[in-house]
C-alpha positions in Angstrom: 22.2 -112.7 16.7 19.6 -112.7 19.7 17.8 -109.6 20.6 20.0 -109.7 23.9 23.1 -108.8 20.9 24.1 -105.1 20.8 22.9 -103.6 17.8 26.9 -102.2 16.9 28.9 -105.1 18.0 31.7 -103.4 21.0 34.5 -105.3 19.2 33.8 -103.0 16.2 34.5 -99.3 15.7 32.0 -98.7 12.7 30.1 -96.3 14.2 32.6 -94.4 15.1 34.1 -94.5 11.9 30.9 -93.2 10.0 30.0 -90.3 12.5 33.8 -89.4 11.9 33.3 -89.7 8.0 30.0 -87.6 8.4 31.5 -84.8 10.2 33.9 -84.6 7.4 31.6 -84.1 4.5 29.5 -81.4 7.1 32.2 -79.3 8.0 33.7 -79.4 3.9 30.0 -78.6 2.9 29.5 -75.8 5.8 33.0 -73.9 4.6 31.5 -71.1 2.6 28.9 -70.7 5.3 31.1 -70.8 7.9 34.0 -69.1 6.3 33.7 -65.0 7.3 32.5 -63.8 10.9 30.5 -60.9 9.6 27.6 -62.3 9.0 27.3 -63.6 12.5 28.6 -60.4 14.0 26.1 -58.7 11.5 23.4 -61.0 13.4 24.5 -59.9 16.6 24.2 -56.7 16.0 20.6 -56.5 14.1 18.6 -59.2 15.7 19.3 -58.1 19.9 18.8 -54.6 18.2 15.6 -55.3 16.6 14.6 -57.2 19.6 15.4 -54.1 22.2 13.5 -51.7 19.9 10.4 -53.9 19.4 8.6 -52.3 22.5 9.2 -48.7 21.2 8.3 -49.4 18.2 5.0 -51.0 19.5 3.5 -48.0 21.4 4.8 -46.0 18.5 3.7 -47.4 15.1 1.4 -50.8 16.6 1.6 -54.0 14.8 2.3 -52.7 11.1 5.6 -50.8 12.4 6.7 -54.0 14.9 6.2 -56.5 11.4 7.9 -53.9 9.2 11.2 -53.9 12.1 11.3 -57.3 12.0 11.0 -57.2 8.1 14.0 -55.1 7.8 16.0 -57.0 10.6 15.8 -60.0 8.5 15.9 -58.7 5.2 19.4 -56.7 6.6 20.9 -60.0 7.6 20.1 -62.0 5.0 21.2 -59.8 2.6 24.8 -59.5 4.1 25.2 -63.2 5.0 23.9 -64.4 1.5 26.3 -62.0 -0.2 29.1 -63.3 1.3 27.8 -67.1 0.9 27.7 -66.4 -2.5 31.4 -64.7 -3.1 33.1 -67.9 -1.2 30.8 -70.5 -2.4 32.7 -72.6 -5.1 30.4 -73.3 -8.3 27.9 -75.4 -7.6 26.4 -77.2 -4.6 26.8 -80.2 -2.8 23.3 -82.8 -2.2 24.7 -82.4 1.8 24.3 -78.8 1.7 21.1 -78.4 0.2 19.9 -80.7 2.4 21.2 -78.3 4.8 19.2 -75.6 3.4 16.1 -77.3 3.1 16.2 -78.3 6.5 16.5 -74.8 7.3 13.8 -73.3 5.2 11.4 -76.4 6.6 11.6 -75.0 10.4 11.4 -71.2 9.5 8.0 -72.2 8.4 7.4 -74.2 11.6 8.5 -71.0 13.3 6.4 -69.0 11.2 3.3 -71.1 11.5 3.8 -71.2 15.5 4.4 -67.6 15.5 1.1 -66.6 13.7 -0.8 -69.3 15.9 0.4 -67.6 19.1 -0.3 -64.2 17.7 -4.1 -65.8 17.3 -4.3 -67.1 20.3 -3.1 -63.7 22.1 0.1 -65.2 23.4 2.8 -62.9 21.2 5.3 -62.9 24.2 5.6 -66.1 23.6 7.3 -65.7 20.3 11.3 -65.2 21.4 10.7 -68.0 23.4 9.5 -70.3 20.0 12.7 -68.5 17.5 15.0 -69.1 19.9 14.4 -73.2 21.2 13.9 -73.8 17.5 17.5 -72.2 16.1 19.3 -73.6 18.9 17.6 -77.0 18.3 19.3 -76.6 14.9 22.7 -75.0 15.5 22.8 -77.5 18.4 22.6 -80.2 15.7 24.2 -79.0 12.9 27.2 -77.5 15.0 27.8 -81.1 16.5 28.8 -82.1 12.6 30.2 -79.4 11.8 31.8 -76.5 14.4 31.8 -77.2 18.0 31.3 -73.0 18.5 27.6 -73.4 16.9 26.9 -76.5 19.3 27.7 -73.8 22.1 25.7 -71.1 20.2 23.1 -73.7 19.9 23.1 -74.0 24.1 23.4 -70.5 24.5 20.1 -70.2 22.3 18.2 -72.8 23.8 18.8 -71.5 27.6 18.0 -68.7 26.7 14.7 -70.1 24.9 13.5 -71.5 28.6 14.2 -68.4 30.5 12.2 -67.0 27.2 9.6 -68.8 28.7 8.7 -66.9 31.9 5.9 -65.0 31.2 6.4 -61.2 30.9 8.2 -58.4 29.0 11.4 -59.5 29.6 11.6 -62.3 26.8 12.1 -59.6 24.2 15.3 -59.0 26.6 16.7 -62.7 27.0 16.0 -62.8 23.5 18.0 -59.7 22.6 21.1 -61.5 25.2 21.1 -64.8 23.7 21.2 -63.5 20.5 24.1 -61.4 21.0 25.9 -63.5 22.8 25.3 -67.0 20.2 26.1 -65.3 17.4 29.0 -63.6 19.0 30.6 -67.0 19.7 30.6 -68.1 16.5 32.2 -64.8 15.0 35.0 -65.3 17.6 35.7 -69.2 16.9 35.7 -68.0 13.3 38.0 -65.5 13.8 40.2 -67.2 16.1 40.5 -69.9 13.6 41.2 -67.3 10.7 44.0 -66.5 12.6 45.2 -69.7 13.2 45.6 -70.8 10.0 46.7 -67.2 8.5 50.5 -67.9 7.2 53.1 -66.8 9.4 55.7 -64.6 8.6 
């Protein structure tokens, strides 16, 4: 073999083989997270809301009261999408779904630590911008292994992460819109497929 070879010989279909096998074991490890659209029509409910009220809230209450709507945003949403992880989640985990969740949990800390850099460096309108380029990096990713919808979510986010960018108010906006409307396509592929596969009669 001469560096002029293709590294996956054309004659062969291993590589399509294994992205096929790996799609399987994402989408069988991603069932109990994608298995109910509530949480994600929870989502886009509580994150475009949290993002509309963020100015009022601002003149009103300052930094403490914007970090305490954000606080209960989150704490709103996780709590109903980990509840329901947890009733449909079989006993046990698989080594592909933690991995999952570590990767996860490893860029909300990026986030975090680029969110409290731009708050130092006076730059917090920059922040929707940040949360929404790096979830639709990952639903983008994730979504190609496991449910087309959260590829499309994924686009949806990141889109709306560059018109994020233009400085101004109206990121807060595009943030709220994306949101909504991400997270809305994922409750309706989920939904659509619920009824899909619901026995007929």
């Amino acid at each position: 073999m001469s560096e002029y070879d293709p590294l996956i010989p054309r004659g062969e279909d291993s590589f399509s083989d294994d992205l096929e096998r790996v799609q399987r074991r994402f989408a069988e490890a991603s069932r109990p997270y994608l298995n109910s659209p509530i949480p994600w029509l929870v989502w886009a409910i509580v994150l475009p809301g949290a993002a509309l009220a963020t100015g009022f809230v601002e003149a009103r209450y300052a930094t403490p009261g914007v970090l305490m709507l954000w606080s209960l945003a989150v704490l709103i949403g996780g709590v109903v999408e980990g509840s329901i992880i947890m009733r449909r989640r079989r006993a046990g985990t698989t080594p592909l779904a933690a991995w999952v969740l570590r990767l996860q949990g490893n860029q909300s800390l990026i986030g975090l630590a680029l969110s409290v850099f731009l708050i130092w460096q006076d730059l917090p309108q920059a922040i929707p911008a940040i949360w929404l380029l790096l979830i639709g990096h990952s639903f983008f990713l994730l979504g190609g292994l496991a449910f087309p919808a959260m590829r499309q979510a994924g686009v949806i986010y990141e889109i709306g992460g560059l018109l994020a960018l233009w400085p101004g108010p109206a990121s807060l906006i595009v943030f709220a819109a994306a949101t909504a409307l991400g997270n809305l396509r994922v409750a309706v592929a989920l939904m659509r497929e619920a009824d899909r596969d619901a026995p007929r009669i």
